[in-house]
C-alpha positions in Angstrom: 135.4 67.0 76.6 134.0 70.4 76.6 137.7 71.6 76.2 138.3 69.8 73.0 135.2 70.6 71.6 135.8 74.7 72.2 139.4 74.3 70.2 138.2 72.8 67.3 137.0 76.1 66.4 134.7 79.5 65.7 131.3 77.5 65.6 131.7 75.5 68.3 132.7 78.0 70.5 129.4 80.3 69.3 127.7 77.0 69.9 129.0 76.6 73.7 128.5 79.7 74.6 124.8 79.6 73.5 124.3 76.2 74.9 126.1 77.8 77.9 123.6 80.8 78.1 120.8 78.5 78.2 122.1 76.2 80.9 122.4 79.4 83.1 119.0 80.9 82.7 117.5 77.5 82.6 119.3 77.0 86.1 117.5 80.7 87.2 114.5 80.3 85.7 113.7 76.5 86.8 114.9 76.6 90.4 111.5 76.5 91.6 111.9 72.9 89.6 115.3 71.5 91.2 114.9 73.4 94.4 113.1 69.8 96.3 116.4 68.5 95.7 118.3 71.3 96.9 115.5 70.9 99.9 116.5 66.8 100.3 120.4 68.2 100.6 120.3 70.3 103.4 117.4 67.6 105.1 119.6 65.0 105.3 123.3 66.6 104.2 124.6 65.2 107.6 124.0 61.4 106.1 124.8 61.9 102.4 128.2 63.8 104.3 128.2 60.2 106.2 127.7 58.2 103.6 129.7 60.1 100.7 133.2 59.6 103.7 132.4 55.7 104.2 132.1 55.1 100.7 134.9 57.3 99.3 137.3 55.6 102.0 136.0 52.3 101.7 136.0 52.2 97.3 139.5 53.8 97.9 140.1 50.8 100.1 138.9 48.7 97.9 141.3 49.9 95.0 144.3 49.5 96.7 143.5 45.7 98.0 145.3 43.0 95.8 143.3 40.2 97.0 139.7 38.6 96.0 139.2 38.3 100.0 140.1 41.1 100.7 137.8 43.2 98.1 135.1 41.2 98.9 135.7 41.6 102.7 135.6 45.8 102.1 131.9 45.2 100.1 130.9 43.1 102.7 131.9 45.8 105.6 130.1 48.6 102.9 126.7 46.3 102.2 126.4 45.9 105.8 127.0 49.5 106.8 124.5 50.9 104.2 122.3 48.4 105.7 122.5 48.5 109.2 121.9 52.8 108.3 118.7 51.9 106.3 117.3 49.8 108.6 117.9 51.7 111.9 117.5 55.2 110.5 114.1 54.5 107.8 112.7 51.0 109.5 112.8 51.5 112.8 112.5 55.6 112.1 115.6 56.1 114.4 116.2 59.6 112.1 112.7 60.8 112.4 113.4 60.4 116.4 116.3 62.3 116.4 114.9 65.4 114.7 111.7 65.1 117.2 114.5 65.4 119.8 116.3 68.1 118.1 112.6 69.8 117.9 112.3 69.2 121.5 115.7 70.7 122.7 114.9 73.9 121.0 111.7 74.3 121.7 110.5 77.3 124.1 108.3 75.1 126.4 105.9 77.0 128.9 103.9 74.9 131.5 100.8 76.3 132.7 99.1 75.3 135.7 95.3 76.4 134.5 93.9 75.7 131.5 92.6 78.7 129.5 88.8 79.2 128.5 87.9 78.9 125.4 86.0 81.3 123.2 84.1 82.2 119.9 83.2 78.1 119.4 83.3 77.4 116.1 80.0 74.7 115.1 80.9 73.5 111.8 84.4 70.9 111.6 86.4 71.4 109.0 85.4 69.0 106.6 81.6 69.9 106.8 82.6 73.7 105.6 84.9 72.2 103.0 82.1 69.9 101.7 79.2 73.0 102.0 82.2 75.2 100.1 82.2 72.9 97.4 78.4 72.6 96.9 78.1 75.9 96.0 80.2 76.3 93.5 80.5 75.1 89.3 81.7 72.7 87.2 84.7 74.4 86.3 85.9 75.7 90.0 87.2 74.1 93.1 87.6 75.5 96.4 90.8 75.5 98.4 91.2 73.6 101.8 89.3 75.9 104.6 91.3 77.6 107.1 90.3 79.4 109.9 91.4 82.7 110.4 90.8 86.5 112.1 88.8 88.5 109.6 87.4 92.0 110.7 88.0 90.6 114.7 85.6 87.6 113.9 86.9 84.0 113.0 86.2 83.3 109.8 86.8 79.9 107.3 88.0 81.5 104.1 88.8 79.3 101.5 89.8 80.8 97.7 87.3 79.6 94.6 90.1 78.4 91.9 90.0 77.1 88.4 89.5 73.1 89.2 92.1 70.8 88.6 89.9 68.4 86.6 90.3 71.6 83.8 93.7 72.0 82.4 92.7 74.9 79.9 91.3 76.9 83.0 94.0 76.3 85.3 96.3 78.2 82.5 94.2 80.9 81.4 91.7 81.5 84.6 92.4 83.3 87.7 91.1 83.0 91.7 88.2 85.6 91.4 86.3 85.2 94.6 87.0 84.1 98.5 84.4 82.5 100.6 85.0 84.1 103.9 82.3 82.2 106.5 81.8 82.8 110.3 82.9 79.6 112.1 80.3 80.9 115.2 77.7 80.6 113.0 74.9 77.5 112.8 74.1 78.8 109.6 77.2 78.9 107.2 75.9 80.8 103.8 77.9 80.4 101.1 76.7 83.3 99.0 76.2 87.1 98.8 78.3 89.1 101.6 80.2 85.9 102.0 81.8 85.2 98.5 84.3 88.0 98.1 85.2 89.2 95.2 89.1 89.5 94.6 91.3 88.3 92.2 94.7 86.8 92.6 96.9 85.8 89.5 98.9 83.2 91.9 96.6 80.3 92.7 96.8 77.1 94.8 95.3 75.2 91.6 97.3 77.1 88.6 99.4 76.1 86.5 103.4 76.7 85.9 104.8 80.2 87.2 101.1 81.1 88.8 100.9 78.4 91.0 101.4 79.1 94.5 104.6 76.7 95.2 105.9 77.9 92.3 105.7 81.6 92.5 106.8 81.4 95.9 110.2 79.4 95.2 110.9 81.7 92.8 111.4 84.2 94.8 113.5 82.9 97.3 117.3 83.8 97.5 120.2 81.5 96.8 120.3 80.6 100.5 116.7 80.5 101.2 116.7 78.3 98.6 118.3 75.5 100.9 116.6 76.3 103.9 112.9 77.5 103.4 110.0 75.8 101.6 106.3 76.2 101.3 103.6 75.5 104.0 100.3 76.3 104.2 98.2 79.0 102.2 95.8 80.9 103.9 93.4 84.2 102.9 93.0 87.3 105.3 92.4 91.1 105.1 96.0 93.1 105.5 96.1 96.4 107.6 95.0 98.3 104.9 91.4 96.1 104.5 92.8 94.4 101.2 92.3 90.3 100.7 96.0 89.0 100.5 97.4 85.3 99.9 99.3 84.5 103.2 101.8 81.6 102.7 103.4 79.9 105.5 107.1 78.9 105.5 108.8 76.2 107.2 112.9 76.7 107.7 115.2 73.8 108.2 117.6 73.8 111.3 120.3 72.5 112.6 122.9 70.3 111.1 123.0 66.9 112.9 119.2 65.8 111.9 118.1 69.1 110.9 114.2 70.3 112.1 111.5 72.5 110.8 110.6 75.7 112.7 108.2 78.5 111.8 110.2 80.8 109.0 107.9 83.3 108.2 105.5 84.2 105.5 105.4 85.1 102.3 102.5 87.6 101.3 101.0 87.9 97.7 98.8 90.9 96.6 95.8 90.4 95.0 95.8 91.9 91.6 95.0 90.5 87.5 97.7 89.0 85.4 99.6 91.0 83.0 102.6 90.9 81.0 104.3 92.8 83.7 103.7 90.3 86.3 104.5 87.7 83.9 108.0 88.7 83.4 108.7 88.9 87.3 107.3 86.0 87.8 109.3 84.1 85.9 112.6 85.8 86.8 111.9 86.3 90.9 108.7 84.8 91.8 105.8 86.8 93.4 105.2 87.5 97.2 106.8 89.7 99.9 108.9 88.1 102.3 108.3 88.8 106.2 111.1 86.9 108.6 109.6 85.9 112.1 111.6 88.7 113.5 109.6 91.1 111.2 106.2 90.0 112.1 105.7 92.5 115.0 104.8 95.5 112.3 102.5 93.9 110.7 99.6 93.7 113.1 96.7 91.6 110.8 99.6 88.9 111.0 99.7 88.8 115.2 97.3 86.0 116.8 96.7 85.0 113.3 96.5 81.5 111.8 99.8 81.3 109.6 101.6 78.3 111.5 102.1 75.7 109.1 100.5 72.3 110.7 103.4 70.5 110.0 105.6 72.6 112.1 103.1 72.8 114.9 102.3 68.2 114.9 106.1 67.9 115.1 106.3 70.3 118.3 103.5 69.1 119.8 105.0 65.5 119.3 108.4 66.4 120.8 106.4 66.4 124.2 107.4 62.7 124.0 110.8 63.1 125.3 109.6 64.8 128.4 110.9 62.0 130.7 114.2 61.6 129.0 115.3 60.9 125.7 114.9 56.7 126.2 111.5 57.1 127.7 110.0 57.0 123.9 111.9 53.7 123.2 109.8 50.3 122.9 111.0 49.2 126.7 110.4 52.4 128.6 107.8 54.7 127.2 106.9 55.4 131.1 105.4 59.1 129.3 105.5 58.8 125.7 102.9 60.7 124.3 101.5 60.5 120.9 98.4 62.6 118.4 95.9 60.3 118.5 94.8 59.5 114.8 90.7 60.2 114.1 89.5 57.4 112.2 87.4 58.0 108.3 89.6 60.4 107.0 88.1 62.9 109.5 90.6 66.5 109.9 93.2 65.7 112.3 94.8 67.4 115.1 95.7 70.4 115.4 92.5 72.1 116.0 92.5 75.7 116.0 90.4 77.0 118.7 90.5 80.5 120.1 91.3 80.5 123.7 91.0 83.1 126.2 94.6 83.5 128.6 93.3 86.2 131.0 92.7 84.4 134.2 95.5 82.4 133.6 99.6 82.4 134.9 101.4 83.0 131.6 101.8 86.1 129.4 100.0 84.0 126.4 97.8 86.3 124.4 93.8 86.0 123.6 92.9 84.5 120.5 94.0 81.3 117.7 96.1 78.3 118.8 96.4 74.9 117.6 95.6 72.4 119.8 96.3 69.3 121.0 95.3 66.4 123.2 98.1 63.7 123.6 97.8 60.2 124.3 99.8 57.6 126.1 101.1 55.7 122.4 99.3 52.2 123.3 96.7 51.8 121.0 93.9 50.6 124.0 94.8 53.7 126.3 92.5 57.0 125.5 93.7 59.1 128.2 94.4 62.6 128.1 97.6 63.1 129.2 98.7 66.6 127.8 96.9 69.9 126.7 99.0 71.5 123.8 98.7 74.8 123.1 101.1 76.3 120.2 100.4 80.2 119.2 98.8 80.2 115.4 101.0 83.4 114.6 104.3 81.5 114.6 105.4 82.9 118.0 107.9 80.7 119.7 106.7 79.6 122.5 104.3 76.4 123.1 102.3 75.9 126.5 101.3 73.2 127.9 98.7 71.4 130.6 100.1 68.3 132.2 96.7 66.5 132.9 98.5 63.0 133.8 100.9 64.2 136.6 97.9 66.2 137.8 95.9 62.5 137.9 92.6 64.4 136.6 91.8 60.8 134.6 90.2 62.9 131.6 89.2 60.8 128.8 91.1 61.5 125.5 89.8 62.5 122.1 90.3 59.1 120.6 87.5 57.9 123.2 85.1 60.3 122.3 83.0 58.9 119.5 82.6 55.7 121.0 80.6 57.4 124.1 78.4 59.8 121.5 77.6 56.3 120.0 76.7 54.8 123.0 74.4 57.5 124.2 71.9 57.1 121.4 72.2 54.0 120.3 69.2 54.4 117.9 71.1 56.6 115.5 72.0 54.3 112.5 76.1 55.1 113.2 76.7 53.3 109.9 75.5 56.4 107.7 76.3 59.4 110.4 79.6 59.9 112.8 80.9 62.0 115.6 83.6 63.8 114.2 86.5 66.5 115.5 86.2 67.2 119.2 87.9 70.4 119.6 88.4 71.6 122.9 85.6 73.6 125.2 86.5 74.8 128.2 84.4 77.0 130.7 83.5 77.9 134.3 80.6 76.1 135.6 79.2 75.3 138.9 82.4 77.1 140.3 85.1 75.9 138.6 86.5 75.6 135.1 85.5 72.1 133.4 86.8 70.7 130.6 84.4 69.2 127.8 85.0 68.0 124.1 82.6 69.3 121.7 81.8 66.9 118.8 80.1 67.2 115.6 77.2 64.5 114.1 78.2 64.3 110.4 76.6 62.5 107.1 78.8 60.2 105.8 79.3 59.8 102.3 78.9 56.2 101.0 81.3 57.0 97.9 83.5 59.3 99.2 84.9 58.6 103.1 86.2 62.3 103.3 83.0 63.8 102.7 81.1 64.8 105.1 77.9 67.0 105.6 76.4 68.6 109.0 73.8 70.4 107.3 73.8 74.1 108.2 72.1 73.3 111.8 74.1 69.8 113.0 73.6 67.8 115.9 76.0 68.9 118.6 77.4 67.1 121.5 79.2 68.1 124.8 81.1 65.2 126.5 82.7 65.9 129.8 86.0 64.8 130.1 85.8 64.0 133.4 82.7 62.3 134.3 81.9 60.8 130.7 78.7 61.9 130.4 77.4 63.0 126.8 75.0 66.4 126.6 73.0 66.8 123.5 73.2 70.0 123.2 71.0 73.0 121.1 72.8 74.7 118.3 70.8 77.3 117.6 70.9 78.4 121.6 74.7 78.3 122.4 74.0 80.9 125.4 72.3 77.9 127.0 74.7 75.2 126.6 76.3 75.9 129.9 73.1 75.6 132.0 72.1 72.6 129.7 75.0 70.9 130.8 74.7 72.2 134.1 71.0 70.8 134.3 71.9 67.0 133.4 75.5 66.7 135.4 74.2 68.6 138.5 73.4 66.2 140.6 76.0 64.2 140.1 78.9 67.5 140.3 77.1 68.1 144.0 77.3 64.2 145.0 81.1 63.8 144.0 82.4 67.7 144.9 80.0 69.0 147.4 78.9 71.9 145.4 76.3 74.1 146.1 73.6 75.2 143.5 74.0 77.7 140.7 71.8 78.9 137.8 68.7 79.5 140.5 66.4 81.4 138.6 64.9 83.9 141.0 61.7 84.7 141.7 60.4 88.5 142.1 57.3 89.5 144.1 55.4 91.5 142.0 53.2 94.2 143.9 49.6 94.2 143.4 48.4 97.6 141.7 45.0 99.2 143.5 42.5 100.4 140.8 41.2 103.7 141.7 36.9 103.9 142.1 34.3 106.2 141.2 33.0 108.2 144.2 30.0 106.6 144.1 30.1 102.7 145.7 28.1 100.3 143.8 25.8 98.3 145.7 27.6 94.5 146.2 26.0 91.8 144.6 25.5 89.9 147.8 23.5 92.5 149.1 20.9 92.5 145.6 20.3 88.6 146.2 19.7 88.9 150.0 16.3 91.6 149.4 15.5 89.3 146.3 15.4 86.3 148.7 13.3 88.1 151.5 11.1 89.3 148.7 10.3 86.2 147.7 10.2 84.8 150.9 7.4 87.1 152.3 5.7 86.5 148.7 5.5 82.6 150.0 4.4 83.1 153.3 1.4 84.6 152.1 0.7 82.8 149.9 0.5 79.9 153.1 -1.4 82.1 154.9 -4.3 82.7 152.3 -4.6 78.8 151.3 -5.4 78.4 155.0 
């Protein structure tokens, strides 16, 4: 058709080449547009490759039959193959099992046998900070999703303040001016001041066409990156050089048979204003600066940082499944199938990023942010904890993890958590507050290391379930996964926590393990000090009442003698 319509002559051919021209830099201009589909290809290009043989065969098949029966026969065999696909790969999520396999054949799995200590405790969850965040802001701005990160060797929630999505006009014109950047060890998050940053980036989460975030980073990609890479996670952080940047994790696809996401990188935008400039290479090649995993070693603000994308890091930690075989996580075995418990009321759900400390332990993991997990056997009415997760925040492949079920420990799961808090002060109206987010807290007392979940007591909001409020000094609970036992615990003296525990469970610890005692406080003999004298020694007060008396007395006697 095109063919005929170029030889009919000199206007149509000016007219195809125009139409041409714009086809082409529509195609470069818009990939960030079509590129989700270019995504869905390479996802799933070993069924549409399966799928696209069946059915070319079969409608050839079908062509070349002369009979009713036997046409109907071939759509019979087609109908019943697209259908068996459907519901074994998308009902019964047989595809989403192979890629957890895939994930799990991969992956660089580390067992430790001694569970790290865990540092820096941040008080506030995630959703407390997200709801304080957005409290202290305007009509017209919004506040990213919090993420916790290294700032200045201090853990940090940083979160960017954007043009809000309820305003078009601003989400065009506006840029991100300010960062909150809030310590996560503090009881007292202040939104304000020294911790609302100003810096301005002209590629926003919230803006609009070529200066959104997805947008601007898609453009940048290469033809082949194109197929492979797609946007995580966006995250703000100082670089080596002390300036705020926009950190955006990548996930790559893997893998042809049921292809899998791993960590591919980052992509780093500078802060700076919008100008005509950055316009014009931002439509042609996007914004941001590409670092590969393999690069990541020069950059040192980017090692033991949080830039693992949470999708890449739930799919790992769910791989664990398959550690007793690839049939174990089918419906008649599942003798260790493991699952990521689900928190109930839209609470933040696992991973939780908590800084651990390695030294004392058997691996070569470093000091600082992971993502966390505590797996669950997958029946809904078990709450045990059967494994520890730890995956590396910086995108480093390795994941480690503590089996507690082959161990027998018995720890009590996160999923079982809120239920205790609840029963241990039952006078608490539970329908208007709610334990939320037990991250991991881990520390040697009474002369071993003890694992506990500390928990959160949160406001809930009666017209919005995924807002929550702690106040800036919340409630704070320490249950021992072991024994069960709930510690209400003082956030404003965290240096105390240990012994407050220590104080309520030491009885039983010595009744069950034999222990001794610990956190005696001692008690020093303090001498007394002489006070020097004058020279001259005062007569002793005994002494001046002893002549009194025989004064007196002689006075008396007489006094007898003359009456008689």
């Amino acid at each position: 058709m095109i063919k005929n319509y170029w030889n009919k002559g000199k206007k149509q051919k000016i007219v195809t080449i125009i139409v041409g021209f714009i086809l082409l830099v529509a195609l470069f201009v818009l990939r960030d547009d079509y590129q989700p589909a270019l995504l869905f290809l390479r996802k799933f290009i070993f069924i549409i490759l399966l799928s696209g043989v069946v059915l070319f065969f079969g409608l050839r098949k079908f062509r070349k039959s002369a009979s009713t029966g036997g046409r109907l026969g071939i759509l019979a065999l087609l109908v019943l193959f697209f259908g068996v696909l459907y519901v074994v790969g998308w009902h019964f999520k047989m595809y989403d099992y192979m890629k957890t396999y895939n994930v799990f054949n991969h992956l660089n799995r580390v067992e430790i046998n001694e569970l790290p200590l865990t540092q820096n405790e941040r008080i506030q969850p995630l959703q407390n900070i997200f709801t304080m965040a957005n409290e202290s802001v305007g009509e017209t701005k919004d506040v990213s999703l919090p993420h916790l990160v290294r700032v200045d060797d201090e853990n940090k929630w940083t979160m960017a303040i954007q043009p809000s999505e309820n305003y078009t006009f601003q989400q065009i014109s506006d840029n991100t001016e300010e960062v909150f950047a809030v310590s996560s060890t503090s009881p007292f998050p202040r939104f304000s001041n020294e911790n609302r940053i100003p810096v301005t980036f002209s590629i926003g989460e919230s803006l609009k066409f070529s200066r959104n975030t997805y947008n601007a980073v898609v453009q940048r990609f290469n033809f082949f990156q194109l197929f492979m890479l797609e946007p995580g996670d966006t995250y703000y952080m100082k670089n080596d050089t002390g300036k705020w940047v926009e950190v955006v994790s990548l996930i790559k696809w893997k893998g042809f048979l049921f292809p899998y996401p791993t960590f591919g990188g980052v992509m780093v935008i500078d802060s700076g204003e919008h100008d005509f400039n950055d316009y014009i290479e931002r439509i042609l090649i996007g914004k941001g600066t590409y670092i590969s995993p393999e690069e990541m070693k020069n950059y040192p603000y980017l090692i033991g940082q949080n830039i693992l994308s949470e999708k890449v890091s739930q799919l790992q930690a769910e791989s664990l499944k398959f550690l007793g075989g690839f049939s174990d996580p089918l419906p008649w075995n599942m003798l260790t199938a493991v699952k990521i418990p689900e928190m109930p009321k839209d609470q933040n759900q696992q991973p939780y990023v908590t800084d651990f400390d390695f030294s004392d332990t058997d691996s070569d993991a470093y000091n600082g942010l992971y993502h966390w997990f505590g797996l669950e056997p997958v029946g809904n009415e078990r709450t045990s904890l059967s494994y520890s997760v730890f995956i590396p925040a910086d995108g480093t492949d390795k994941m480690y993890f503590y089996d507690h079920a082959s161990k027998k420990q018995g720890y009590a799961g996160v999923s079982a958590m809120p239920q205790k808090v609840k029963e241990s002060k039952k006078e608490i109206d539970w329908t208007a507050n709610t334990p939320v987010e037990f991250r991991p807290y881990i520390k040697n007392i009474a002369g071993r290391k003890r694992m506990f979940f500390l928990g959160t007591i949160s406001a809930i909001s009666e017209k919005n379930a995924g807002q929550f409020d702690g106040s800036a000094t919340p409630d704070l609970v320490l249950i021992d996964s072991e024994y069960r036992d709930v510690v209400w615990i003082d956030v404003k003296h965290p240096s105390q926590w240990d012994k407050t525990v220590y104080d309520q469970l030491n009885e039983a610890w010595r009744a069950s393990e034999k222990i001794g005692y610990y956190f005696v406080e001692e008690t020093k003999t303090i001498d007394a000090v002489v006070q020097p004298t004058d020279s001259i020694k005062a007569v002793p007060e005994a002494d001046d009442k002893a002549a009194l008396i025989e004064k007196m007395q002689k006075q008396l006697d007489s006094l007898k003698a003359s009456v008689n």
